[in-house]
C-alpha positions as CSV (number, residue, x, y, z in Angstrom):
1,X,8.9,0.5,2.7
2,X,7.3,-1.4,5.1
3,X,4.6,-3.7,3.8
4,X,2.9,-6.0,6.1
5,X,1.7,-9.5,4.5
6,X,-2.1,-8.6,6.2
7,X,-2.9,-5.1,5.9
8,X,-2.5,-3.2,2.8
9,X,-4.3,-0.3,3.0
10,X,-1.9,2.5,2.0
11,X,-1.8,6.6,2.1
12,X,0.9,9.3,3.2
13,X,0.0,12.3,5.2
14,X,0.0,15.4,3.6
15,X,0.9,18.5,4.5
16,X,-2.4,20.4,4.7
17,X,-0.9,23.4,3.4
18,X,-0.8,21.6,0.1
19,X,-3.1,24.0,-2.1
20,X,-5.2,20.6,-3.5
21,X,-6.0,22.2,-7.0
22,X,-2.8,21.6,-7.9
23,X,-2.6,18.3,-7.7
24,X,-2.1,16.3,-11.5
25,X,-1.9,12.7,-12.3
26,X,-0.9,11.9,-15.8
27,X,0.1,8.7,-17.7
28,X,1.9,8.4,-20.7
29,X,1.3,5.7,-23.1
30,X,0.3,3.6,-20.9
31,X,-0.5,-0.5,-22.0
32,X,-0.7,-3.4,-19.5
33,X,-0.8,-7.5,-20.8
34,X,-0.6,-10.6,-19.3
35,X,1.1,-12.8,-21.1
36,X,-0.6,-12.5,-25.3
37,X,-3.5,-10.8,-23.4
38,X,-3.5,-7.2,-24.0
39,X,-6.2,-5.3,-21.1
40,X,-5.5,-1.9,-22.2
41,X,-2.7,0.5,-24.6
42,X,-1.9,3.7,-25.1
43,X,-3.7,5.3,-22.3
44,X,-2.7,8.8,-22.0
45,X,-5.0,10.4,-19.7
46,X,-4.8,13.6,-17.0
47,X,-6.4,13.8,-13.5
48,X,-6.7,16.7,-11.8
49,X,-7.5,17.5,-8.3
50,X,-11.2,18.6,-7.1
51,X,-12.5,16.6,-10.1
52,X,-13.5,12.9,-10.2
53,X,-12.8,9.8,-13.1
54,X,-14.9,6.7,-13.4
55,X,-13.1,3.7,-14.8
56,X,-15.8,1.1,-16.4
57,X,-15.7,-2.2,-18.2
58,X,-16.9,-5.3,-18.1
59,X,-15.1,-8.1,-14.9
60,X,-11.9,-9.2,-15.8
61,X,-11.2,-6.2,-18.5
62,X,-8.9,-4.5,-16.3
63,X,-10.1,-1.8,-14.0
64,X,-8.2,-3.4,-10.9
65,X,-5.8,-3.9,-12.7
66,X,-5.3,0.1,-14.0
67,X,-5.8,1.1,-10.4
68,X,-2.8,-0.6,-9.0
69,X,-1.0,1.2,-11.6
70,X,-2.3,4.5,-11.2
71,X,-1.7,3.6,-7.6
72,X,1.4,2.7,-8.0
73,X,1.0,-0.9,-6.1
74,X,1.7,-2.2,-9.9
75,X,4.0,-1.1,-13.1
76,X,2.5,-0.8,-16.3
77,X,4.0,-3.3,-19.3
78,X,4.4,0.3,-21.1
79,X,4.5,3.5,-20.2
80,X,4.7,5.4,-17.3
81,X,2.4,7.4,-14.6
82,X,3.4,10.7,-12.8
83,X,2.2,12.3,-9.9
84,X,2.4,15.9,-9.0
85,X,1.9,17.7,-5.7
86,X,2.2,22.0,-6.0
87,X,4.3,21.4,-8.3
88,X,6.6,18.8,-7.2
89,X,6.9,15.5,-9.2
90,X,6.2,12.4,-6.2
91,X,9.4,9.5,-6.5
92,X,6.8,7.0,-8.2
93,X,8.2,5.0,-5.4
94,X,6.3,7.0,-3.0
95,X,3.4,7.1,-5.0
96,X,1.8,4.1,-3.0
97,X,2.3,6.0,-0.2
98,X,0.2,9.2,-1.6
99,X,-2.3,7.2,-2.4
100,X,-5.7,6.3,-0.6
101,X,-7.0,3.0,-2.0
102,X,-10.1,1.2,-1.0
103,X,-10.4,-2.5,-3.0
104,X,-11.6,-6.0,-2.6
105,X,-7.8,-7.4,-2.4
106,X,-7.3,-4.8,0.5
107,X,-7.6,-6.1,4.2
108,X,-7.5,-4.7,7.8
109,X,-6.3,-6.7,11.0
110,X,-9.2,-8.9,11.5
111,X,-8.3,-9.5,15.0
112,X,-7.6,-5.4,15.9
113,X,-10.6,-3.2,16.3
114,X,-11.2,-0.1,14.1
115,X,-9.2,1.9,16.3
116,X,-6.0,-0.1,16.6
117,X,-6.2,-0.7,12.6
118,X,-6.0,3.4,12.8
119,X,-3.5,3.5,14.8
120,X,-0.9,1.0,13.4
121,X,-1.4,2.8,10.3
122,X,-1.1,6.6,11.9
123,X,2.3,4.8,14.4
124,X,3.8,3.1,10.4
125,X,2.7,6.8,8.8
126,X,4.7,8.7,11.2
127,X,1.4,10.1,12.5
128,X,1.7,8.9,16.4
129,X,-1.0,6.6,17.7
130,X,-2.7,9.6,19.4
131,X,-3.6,11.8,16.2
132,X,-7.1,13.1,16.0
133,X,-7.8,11.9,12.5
134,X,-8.4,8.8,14.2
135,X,-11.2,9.7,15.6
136,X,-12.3,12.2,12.6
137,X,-12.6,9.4,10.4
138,X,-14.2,6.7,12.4
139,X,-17.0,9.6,12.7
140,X,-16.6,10.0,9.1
141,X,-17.5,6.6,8.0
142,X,-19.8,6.1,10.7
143,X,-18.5,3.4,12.8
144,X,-16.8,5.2,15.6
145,X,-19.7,3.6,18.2
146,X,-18.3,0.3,17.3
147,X,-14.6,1.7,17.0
148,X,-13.5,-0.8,20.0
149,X,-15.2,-4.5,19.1
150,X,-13.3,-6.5,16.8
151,X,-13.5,-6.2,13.0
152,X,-13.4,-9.7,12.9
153,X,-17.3,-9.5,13.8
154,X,-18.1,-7.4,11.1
155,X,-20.5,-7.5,8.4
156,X,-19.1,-7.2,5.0
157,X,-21.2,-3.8,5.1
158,X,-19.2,-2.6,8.2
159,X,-15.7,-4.1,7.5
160,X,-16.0,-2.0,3.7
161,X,-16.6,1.3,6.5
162,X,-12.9,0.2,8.2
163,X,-11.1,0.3,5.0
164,X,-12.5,3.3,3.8
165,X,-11.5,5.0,7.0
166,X,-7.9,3.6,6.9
167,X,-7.8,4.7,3.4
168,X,-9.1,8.1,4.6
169,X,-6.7,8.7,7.5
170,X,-4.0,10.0,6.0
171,X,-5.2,12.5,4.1
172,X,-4.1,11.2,1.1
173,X,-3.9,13.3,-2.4
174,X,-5.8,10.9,-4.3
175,X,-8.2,8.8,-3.6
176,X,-9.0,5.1,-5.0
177,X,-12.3,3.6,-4.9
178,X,-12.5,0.2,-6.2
179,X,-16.3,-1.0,-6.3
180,X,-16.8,0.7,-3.2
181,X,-20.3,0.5,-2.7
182,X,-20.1,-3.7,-4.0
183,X,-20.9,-4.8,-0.1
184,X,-22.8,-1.1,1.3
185,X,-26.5,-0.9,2.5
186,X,-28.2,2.4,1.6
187,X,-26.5,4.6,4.1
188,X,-23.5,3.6,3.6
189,X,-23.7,4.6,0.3
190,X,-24.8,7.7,0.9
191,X,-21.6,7.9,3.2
192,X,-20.0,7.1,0.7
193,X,-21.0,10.0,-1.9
194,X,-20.4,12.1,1.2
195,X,-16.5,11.0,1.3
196,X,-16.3,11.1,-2.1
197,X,-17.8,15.2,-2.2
198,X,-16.0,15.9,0.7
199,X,-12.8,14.8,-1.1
200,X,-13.3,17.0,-3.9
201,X,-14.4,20.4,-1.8
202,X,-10.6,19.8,-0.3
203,X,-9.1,19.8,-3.9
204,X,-8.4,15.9,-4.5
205,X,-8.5,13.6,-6.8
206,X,-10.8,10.7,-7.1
207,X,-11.4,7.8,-8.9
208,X,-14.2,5.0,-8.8
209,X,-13.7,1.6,-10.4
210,X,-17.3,0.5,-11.0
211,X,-19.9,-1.6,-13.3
212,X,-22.4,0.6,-11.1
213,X,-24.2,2.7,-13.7
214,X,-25.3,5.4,-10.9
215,X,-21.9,5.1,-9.4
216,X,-20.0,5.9,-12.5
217,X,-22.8,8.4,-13.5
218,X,-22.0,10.3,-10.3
219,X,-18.3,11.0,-11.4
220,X,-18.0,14.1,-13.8
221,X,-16.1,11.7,-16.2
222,X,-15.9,8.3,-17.5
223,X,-13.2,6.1,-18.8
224,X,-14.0,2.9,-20.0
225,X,-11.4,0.1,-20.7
226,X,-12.9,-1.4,-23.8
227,X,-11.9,2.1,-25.4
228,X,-8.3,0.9,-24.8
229,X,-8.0,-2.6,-26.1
C-alpha cells in the first residue's frame, strides 16, 4: 500500500450500491499498553452503520490511540477488530483503506491546493483525477471558492475543512473524527454536524473522539476510556 511520508489522510471508495445498514465494526477483547502502561482492556464493543459512538476521556488516556486501532493505522496489544461490509468481512489490511479519518497527526500537501490534495488522493484511490466527488466535497466543506490557493496559507480553521474533505472523498464506510471541531469557528461546526448527519442518512458509521461535552452529547452513544482501564 502506498503510504506517502506527508499525507495520510486515508479512505477507499465504495461501491455505492453497498446497502450502508449493513455495515458492522466489532472488536474483541480488545487491550492496548505501552510499555507497564495499560490505556484500555477488554473492549468488546459493536458499531453499526447509520448510528454514531463518542469516545471520551481525559488527554493522554487513549482515544487517539483506540482510533488508529479501530482504524486499522495501529494493532491492538490484544485482541482483534473486524469490519464488515453486506456481509463481507474487509482483509484488516484493507481496513485503513475503508476508513475515513480526520486527526491532528493527519496532514495534507501544504504546498498543493485543495484541489490537487483531491486529486492525488482520487489518481492513488483508483478514482481518476477528474471524478466529480472532487468537487462535491470541496462544496461540502465549504471551501470550494478557495479550492485553487495554496493550503499552505490556510488558517488552522480552513486547513481542518481540507482534511475533512480528503477524508470525505472516498466515500468511505466509516468515518473518524478525531477532535474535529478542536480548530473550527462556528460555521464550521455547524458544517461539521452537517457531515456528520449526512453520514448517517447514507447508512455509515461514525465516530467522534472528543473532551467536547456538546460534541459527544450529539452522538447517540458514548464510550469513555476510563471505563476500560
Amino acid at each position: 500500500m502506498t503510504k506517502p511520508s506527508d499525507i495520510s489522510v486515508l479512505g477507499a471508495q465504495v461501491d455505492n450500491a453497498v446497502s450502508r445498514s449493513s455495515i458492522r465494526l466489532t472488536t474483541q477483547r480488545v487491550g492496548h499498553r505501552f510499555g507497564e502502561r495499560v490505556l484500555f482492556k477488554r473492549m468488546d464493543l459493536s458499531f453499526m452503520g447509520g448510528h454514531s459512538m463518542a469516545i471520551t476521556g481525559a488527554n493522554g488516556s487513549g482515544k487517539s490511540t483506540l482510533v488508529r486501532i479501530l482504524a486499522g493505522l495501529m494493532q491492538p496489544t490484544k485482541g482483534t477488530v473486524l469490519l464488515s461490509v453486506d456481509g463481507q468481512e474487509i482483509d484488516p489490511e484493507l481496513r485503513p483503506l475503508s476508513s475515513g479519518l480526520v486527526a491532528p497527526y493527519l496532514n495534507v500537501y501544504q504546498g498543493f491546493t485543495p484541489r490537487e490534495n483531491l486529486q492525488f488522493i482520487a489518481q492513488a484511490r483508483g478514482m481518476g483525477r477528474a471524478h466529480p466527488r472532487i468537487q462535491e466535497v470541496l462544496e461540502t466543506v465549504q471551501i470550494d471558492m478557495r479550492a485553487d490557493d495554496q493550503v499552505g496559507t490556510f488558517s488552522s480553521g480552513m486547513l481542518q475543512r481540507v482534511k475533512i474533505a480528503c477524508a470525505l472523498l472516498p466515500d468511505p464506510p466509516v468515518l473518524f473524527l478525531d477532535e474535529p471541531s478542536a480548530t473550527l469557528d462556528v460555521d464550521g461546526v455547524a458544517m461539521t454536524r452537517r457531515v456528520i448527519a449526512k453520514a448517517l442518512e447514507d447508512g455509515r458509521i461514525v465516530i467522534v473522539a472528543t473532551n467536547e461535552p456538546d460534541e459527544a452529547e450529539a452522538c447517540e452513544g458514548k464510550i469513555a476510556i476510563e471505563d476500560y482501564q
